[in-house]
C-alpha positions as CSV (number, residue, x, y, z in Angstrom):
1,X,0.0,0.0,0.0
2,X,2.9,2.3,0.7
3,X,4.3,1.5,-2.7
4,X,1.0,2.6,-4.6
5,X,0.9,6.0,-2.4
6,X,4.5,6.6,-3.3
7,X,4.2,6.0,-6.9
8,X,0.8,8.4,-6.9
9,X,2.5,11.1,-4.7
10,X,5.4,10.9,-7.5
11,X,2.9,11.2,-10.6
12,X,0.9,13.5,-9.2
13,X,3.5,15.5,-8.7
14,X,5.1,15.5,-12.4
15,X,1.6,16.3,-13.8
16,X,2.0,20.2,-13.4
17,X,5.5,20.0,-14.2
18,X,5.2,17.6,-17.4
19,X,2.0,17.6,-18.2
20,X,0.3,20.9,-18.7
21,X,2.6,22.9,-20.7
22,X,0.7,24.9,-23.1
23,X,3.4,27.6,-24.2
24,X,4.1,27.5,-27.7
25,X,7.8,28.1,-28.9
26,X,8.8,31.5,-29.1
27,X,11.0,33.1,-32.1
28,X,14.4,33.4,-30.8
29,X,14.3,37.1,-32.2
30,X,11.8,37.9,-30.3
31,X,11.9,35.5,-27.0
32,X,8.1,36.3,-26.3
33,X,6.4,36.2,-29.5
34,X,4.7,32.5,-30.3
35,X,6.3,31.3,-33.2
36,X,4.1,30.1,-36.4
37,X,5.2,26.5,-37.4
38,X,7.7,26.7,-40.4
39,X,8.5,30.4,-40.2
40,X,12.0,31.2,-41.6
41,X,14.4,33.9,-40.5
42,X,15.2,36.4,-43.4
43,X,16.0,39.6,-41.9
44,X,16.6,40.6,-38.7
45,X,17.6,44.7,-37.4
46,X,17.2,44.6,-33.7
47,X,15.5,48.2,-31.9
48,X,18.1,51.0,-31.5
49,X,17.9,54.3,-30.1
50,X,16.1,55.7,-33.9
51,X,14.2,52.7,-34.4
52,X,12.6,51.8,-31.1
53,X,11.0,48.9,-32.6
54,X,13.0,45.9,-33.8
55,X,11.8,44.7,-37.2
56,X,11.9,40.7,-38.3
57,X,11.2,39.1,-41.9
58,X,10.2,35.8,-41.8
59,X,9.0,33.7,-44.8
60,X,6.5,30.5,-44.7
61,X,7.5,28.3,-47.4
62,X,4.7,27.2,-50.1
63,X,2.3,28.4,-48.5
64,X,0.0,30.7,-49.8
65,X,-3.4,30.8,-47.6
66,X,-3.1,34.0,-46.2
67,X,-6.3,34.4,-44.8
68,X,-5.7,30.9,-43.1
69,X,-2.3,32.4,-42.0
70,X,-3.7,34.9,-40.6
71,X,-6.3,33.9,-38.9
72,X,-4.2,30.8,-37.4
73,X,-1.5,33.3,-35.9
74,X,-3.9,35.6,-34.2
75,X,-5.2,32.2,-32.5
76,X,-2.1,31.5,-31.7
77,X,-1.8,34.9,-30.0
78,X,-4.9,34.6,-28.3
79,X,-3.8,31.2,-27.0
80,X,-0.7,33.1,-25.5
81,X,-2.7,35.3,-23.6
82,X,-2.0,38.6,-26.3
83,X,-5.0,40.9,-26.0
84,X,-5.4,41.7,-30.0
85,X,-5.7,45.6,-30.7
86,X,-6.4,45.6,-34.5
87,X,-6.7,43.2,-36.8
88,X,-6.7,44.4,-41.0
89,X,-8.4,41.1,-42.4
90,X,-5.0,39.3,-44.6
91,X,-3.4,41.9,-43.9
92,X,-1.8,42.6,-40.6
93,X,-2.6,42.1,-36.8
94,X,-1.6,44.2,-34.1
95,X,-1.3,42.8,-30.3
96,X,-0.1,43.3,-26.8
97,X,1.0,41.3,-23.8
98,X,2.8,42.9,-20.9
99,X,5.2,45.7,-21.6
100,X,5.4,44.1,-25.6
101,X,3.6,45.9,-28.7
102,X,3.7,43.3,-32.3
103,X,2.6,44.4,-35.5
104,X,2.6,41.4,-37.8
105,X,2.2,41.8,-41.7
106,X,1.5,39.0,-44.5
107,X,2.0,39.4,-47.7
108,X,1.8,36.5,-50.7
109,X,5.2,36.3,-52.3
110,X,5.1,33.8,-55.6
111,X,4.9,30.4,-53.7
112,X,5.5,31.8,-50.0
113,X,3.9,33.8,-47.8
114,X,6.1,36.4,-46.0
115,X,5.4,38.2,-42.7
116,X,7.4,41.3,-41.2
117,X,7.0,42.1,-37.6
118,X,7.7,44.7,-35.9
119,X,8.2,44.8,-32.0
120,X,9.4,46.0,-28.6
């Protein structure tokens, strides 16, 4: 009986340490914005005293559902616990969490889909 308590104690223990994590992966630009599966690094100029927001390019490759995109990243968001401020429908979204500002833009490129964001 001491056995089957121990082993219990033990899993129940490792379930809020194991089994409950929800955070998405973040962009390593940008070490609090949720990452979108597949998105590639292009371009990246961090924030400076002229530009106070850093600005990333990132491109999806074949893909080309921007409204899908779109609408999928600002779940994403929402999932994350970013209160969305404006959204421009395939377009762009713009969001806050905390002290952080993101403006996200999608634009079809060929076979791709590219997104800038910019952020502090």
């Amino acid at each position: 009986m001491k056995k089957i308590f121990s082993i219990l104690l033990i899993l129940a223990m490792s379930i809020p340490l194991f089994g409950c994590n929800t955070k998405s992966p973040v962009t390593k630009e940008f070490a609090y914005l949720p990452l979108y599966t597949g998105m590639q690094l292009n371009e990246f100029v961090p924030a400076n005293v002229e530009t106070p927001l850093a600005t990333g390019k990132y491109t999806l490759k074949n893909m080309t559902d921007v409204t899908t995109i779109c609408q999928n990243y600002q779940s994403i968001l929402d999932k994350e616990g970013w209160t969305i401020t404006k959204v421009q429908k395939d377009i762009s979204i713009s969001a806050e969490k905390d002290k952080h500002l993101v403006n996200i833009t999608f634009q079809k490129s060929g076979k791709d889909v590219i997104l800038v964001i910019n952020s502090k």
